[in-house]
N, C-alpha and C positions, 0 to 999 in steps of 0.2 A: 574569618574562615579563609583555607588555602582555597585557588583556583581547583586543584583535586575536589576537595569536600564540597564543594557545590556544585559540581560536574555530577558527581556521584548520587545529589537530590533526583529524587522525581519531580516533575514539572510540578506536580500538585504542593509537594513541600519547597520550593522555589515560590513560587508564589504567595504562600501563608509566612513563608518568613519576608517577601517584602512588604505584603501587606501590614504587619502588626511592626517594622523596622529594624527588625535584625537585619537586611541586607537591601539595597538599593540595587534601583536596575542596571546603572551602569556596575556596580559589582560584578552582577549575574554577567553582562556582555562580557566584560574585560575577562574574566574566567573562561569562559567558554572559545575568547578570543586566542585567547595561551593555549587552547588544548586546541586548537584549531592549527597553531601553527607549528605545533611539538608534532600534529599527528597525522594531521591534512597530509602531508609530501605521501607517507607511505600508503597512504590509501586512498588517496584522489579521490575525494564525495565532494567535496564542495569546489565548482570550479570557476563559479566567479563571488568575489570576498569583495565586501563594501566595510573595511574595518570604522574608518573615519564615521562613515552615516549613519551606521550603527550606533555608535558612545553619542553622536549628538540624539540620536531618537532615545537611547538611555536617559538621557538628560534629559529630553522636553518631556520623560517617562517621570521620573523623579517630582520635578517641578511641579509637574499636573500632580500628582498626590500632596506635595508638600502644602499647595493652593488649597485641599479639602476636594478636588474635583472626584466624582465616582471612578472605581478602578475598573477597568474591563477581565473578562475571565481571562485574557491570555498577557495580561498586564505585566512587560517588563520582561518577559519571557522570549528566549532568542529562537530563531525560527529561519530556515532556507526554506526557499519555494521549488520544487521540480522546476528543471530549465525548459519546459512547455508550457508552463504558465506565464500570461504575462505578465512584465515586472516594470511601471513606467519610467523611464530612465535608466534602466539596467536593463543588459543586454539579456536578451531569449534564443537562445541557439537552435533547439529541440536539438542538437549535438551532430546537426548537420551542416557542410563548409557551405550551404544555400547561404543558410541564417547567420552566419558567424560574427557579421560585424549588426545584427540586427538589433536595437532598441526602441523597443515599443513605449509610444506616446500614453499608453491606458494600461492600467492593470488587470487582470482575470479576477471574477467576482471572487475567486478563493484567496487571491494575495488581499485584497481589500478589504474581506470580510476580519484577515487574521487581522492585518494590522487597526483594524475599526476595535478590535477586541482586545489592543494594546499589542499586543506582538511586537521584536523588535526584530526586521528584516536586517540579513546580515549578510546573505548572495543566493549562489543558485548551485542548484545539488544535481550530477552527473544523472547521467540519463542513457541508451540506447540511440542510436541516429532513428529519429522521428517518433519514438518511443516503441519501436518496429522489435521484437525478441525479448525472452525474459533473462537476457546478460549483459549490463551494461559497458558498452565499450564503443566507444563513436570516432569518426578521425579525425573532430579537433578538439578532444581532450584526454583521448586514448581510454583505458580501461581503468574501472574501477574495480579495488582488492574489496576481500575479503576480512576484516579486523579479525578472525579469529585463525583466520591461515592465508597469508598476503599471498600465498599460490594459485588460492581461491578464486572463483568468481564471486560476486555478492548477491546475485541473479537480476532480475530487473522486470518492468522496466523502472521502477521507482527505487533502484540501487545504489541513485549515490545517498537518499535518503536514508535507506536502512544502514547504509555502514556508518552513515556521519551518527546517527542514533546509538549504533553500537560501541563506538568509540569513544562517547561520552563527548563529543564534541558538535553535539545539536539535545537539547530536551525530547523536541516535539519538531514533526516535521510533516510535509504534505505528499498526496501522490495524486495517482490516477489508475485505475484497474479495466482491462478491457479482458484477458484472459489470464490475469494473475497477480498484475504488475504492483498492485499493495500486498498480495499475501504473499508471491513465493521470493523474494525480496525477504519478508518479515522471516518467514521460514530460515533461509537461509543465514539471516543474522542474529537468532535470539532476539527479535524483537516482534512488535506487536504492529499488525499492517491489517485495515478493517475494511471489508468490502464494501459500502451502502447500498442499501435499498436506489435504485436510479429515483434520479427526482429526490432525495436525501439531501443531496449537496448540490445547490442548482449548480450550471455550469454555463457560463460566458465571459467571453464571447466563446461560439461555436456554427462549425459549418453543419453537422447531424445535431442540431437539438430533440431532435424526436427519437434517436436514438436510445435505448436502454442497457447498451452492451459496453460503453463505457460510462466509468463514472467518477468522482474524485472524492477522497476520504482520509482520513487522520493515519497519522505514524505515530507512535514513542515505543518507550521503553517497556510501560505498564498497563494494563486494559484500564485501569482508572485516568492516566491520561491520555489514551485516545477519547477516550468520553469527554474527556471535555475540551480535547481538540473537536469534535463532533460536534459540541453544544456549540463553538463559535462558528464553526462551518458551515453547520444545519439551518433549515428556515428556509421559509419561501421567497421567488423573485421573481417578478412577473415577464420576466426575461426570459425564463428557462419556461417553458410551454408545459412538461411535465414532473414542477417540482411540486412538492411534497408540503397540504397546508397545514402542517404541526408547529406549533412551538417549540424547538429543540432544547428548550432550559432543562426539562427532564432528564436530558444526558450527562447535566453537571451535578447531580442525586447521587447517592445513596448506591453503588451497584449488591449489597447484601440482599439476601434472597436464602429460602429455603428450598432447597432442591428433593424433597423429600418425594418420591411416589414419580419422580418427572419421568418421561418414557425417553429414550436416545436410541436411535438407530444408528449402529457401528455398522457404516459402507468400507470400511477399512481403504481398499484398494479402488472401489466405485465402480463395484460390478466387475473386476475380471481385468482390470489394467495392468499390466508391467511396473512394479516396483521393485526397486532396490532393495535387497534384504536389510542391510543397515538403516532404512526409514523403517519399515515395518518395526522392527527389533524396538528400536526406539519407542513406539509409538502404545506397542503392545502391553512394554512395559510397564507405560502410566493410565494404560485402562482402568486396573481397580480403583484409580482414584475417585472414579465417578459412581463407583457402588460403596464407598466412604464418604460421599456425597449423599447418598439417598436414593441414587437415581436407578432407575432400572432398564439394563442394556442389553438389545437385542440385534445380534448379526441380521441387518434388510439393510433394502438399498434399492432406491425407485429405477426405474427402466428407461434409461436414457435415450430409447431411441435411436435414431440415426443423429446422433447430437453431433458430430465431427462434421457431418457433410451442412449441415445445416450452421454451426457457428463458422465454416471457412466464408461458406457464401453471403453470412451477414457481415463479417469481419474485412472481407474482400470488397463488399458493398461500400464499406466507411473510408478504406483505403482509398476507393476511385476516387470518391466524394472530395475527398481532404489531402490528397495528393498527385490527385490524374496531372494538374497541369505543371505541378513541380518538376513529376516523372517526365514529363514531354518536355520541358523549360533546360532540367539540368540532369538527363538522365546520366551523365560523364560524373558527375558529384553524388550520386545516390548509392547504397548499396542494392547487393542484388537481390535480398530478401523484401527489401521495399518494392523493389522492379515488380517481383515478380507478383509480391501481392497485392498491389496497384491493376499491373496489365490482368490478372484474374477478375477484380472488379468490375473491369472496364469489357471483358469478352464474354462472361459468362452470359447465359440463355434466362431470359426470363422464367422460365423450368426450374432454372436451380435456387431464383430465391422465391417463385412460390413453394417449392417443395422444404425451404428455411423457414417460413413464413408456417405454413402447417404441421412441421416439425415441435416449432417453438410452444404453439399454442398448445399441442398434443403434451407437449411434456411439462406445461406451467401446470395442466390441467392435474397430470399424472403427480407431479409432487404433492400440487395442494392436498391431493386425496390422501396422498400418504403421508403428508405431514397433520395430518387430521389425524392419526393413530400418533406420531411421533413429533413431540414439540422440539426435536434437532434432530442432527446425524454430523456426526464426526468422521472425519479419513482423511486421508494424506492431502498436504498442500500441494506437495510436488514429487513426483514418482523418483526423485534423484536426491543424492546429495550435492552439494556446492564442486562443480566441477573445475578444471583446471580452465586459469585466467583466460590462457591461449589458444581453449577451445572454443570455437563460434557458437556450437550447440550438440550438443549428444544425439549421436545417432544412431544409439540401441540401447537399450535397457533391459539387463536379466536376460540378454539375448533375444530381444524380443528388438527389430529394425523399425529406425524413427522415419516416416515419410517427409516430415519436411521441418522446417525450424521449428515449429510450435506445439509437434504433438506430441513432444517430452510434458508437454505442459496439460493435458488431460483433465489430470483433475483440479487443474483452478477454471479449466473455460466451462466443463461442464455443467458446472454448478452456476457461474456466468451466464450462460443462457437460460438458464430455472428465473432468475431475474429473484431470486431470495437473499438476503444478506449472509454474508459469512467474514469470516476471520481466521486470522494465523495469529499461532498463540504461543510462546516455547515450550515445547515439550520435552524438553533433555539432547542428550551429545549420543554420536555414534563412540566406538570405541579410538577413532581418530582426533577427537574433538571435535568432529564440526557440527554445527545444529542442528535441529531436527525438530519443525512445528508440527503444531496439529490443529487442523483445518473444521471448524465447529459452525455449521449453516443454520440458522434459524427460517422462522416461518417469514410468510410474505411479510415485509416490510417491520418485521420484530429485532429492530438493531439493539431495541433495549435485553432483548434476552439472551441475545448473541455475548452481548458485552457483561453480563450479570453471571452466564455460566463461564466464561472467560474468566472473569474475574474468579470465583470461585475454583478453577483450575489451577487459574496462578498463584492464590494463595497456597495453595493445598501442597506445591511443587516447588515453588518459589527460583525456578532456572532462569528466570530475569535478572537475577542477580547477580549471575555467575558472567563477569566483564569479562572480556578479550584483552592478553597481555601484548599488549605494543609495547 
């Protein structure tokens, strides 16, 4: 096979052809390696590249089979880590000039679990400065495009992930979501970015592990392979204080299902938010799929509450946590969206995160209830479509004025603080081309159903398939 035709597998058929010996792992690298370097320049996702360490982990990938040794689910399969994870001997920037020459001696339990699971690490995928906005563009590796309109942004923060996915020059790739940062990324690129359940995918090292507002979870192309990017990620670690004691093999199953009689609450906009008419349009369009499904869909949509003022103050809370002393050490190298949501952490009134604090629980409470009538609700990943490279962040919508970086992004924090799992799934192109997901939350901690109606959307649609012509 050409480097094209195996770019073009889903990670699952990658896998079953090295397993039974039609293709070896250093194949799969060397392939992905050519599309990496044909494509990488125009859309900067991957910004540090370990070609050499890669063909040799190809190698000791091969050998170990050739030996009879067990294959791991992510066997042979090439893989970038977000450049906030760490990577032991390869530098970790979070895409700020703090970190720039920074190489961490230990790896984050996500890069260790991939590669424990065969994975072949091959660098590290662009990011925001400190993962701080959902557009990726930092000041030491500049911005990353869009693969379906290099005018684009890719949104973020896990954007170099999504474009390197989209451009067929990564399978499967990792993130981290605090108010969007694996779906509106996914959205943006035709690709598939899964929120977990907190405590899903433990997370260390970390300075909030009690935390439940971020979390870290699978990218690809296909809702069949984030699952089983999940199965290798998922699982407990007594490190993480509130992960999750399941067995995650069940993610590497079967996602068919009969949706027949299932109830769906269409939040379309999520209560009354500002969106773009070209998301809507989109989104509208592929509704009946879900009553060709079986399934039976009713316009509701739970009561968020004072959810903005309450996710700033827990978000602002993480900030102080995980970057007060950065801010004070190199405030001259930070930008000012970091400044300011750091120094809000750090001033705010005990007032504002009990009134977070009873918000949260008031509205965990108010879902459950209502996801007792409805076992999902679908609506917008992100109130926008993929804006231009050069802008920082939109500051209206539909004529409706953004207050500050992040409240373009609404409808991924809201459902973020519900603490329910959800996903970006493609849903079709506006009339410009550029994408347009659709955001599908399941019950407390039901990633399995999230990813079964997923799956069953994207068969039904099949706009995963539809590459970006670089």
């Amino acid at each position: 096979m050409d480097s094209k035709s195996i770019c073009e597998m889903t990670a699952l058929q990658m896998r079953a052809e090295i397993e039974i010996g039609h293709l070896s792992a250093r194949q799969v690298v060397e392939a992905h390696l050519i599309n990496i370097e044909a494509r990488n320049s125009a859309i900067n996702a991957i910004v540090t590249l370990d070609a050499e360490g890669a063909l040799r982990q190809a190698d000791a990938a091969d050998a170990a089979q050739a030996a009879g040794k067990p294959l791991g689910l992510l066997h042979g399969l090439p893989v970038a880590h977000k450049d906030s994870f760490f990577t032991a001997g390869m530098r970790t920037t979070h895409g700020s000039p703090v970190h720039r020459d920074f190489v961490p001696e230990r790896s984050s339990l996500a890069v260790t679990r991939q590669q424990e699971a065969g994975a072949i690490t091959v660098g590290k995928t662009n990011l925001p400065e400190f993962g701080a906005g959902s557009h990726t563009f930092n000041p030491v590796f500049g911005a990353t495009r869009n693969p379906y309109d290099l005018s684009r942004t890719c949104g973020g923060s896990s954007g170099g992930a999504a474009a390197a996915l989209a451009a067929r020059i990564l399978p499967l790739a990792d993130g981290t979501d605090m108010g969007g940062s694996l779906r509106n990324p996914a959205n943006f690129c035709n690709v598939v970015g899964l929120r977990p359940s907190p405590g899903r995918v433990p997370q260390w090292p970390s300075l909030t592990p009690y935390s439940t507002l971020t979390v870290a979870g699978p990218m690809a192309r296909t809702v069949a392979d984030a699952a089983l990017m999940l199965a290798a990620l998922a699982g407990p670690d007594a490190r993480d204080p509130i992960s999750i004691e399941q067995d995650p093999f069940r993610f590497a199953s079967s996602l068919e299902r009969d949706f027949a009689g299932t109830r769906i609450a269409c939040a379309l906009s999520w209560g009354g938010l500002p969106v773009e008419p070209a998301v809507l349009r989109a989104i509208q369009a592929q509704l009946p799929v879900f009553e060709t499904l079986g399934c039976k869909v009713d316009e509701a949509c739970p009561d968020f509450g004072d959810a903005d003022a309450a996710f700033h103050a827990l978000r602002a809370q993480i900030f102080a946590i995980s970057l007060g002393e950065t801010v004070r050490a190199h405030r001259d190298k930070t930008k000012q969206t970091v400044i300011w949501n750091t120094e809000l952490g750090l001033s705010q009134s005990a007032q504002a995160l009990v009134h977070a604090e009873r918000e949260r629980a008031a509205l965990f409470e108010r879902t459950h209830v209502f996801m007792e009538k409805y076992e999902f609700m679908i609506g917008v990943v992100s109130q926008v479509t993929p804006f231009a490279v050069e802008t920082e962040y939109p500051t209206e919508i539909a004529g409706t004025p953004m207050r500050n970086y992040i409240d373009w992004m609404r409808s991924s924090y809201y459902v973020t603080l519900t603490g329910h799992p959800a996903i970006s799934v493609p849903c079709g192109f506006t009339d410009q081309g550029l994408p347009v997901g659709l955001q599908i939350v399941g019950r407390h901690r039901d990633e399995w159903g999230v990813l079964q109606l997923a799956h069953a959307f994207e068969q039904a649609t099949q706009f995963w398939k539809q590459a970006p012509k670089l």
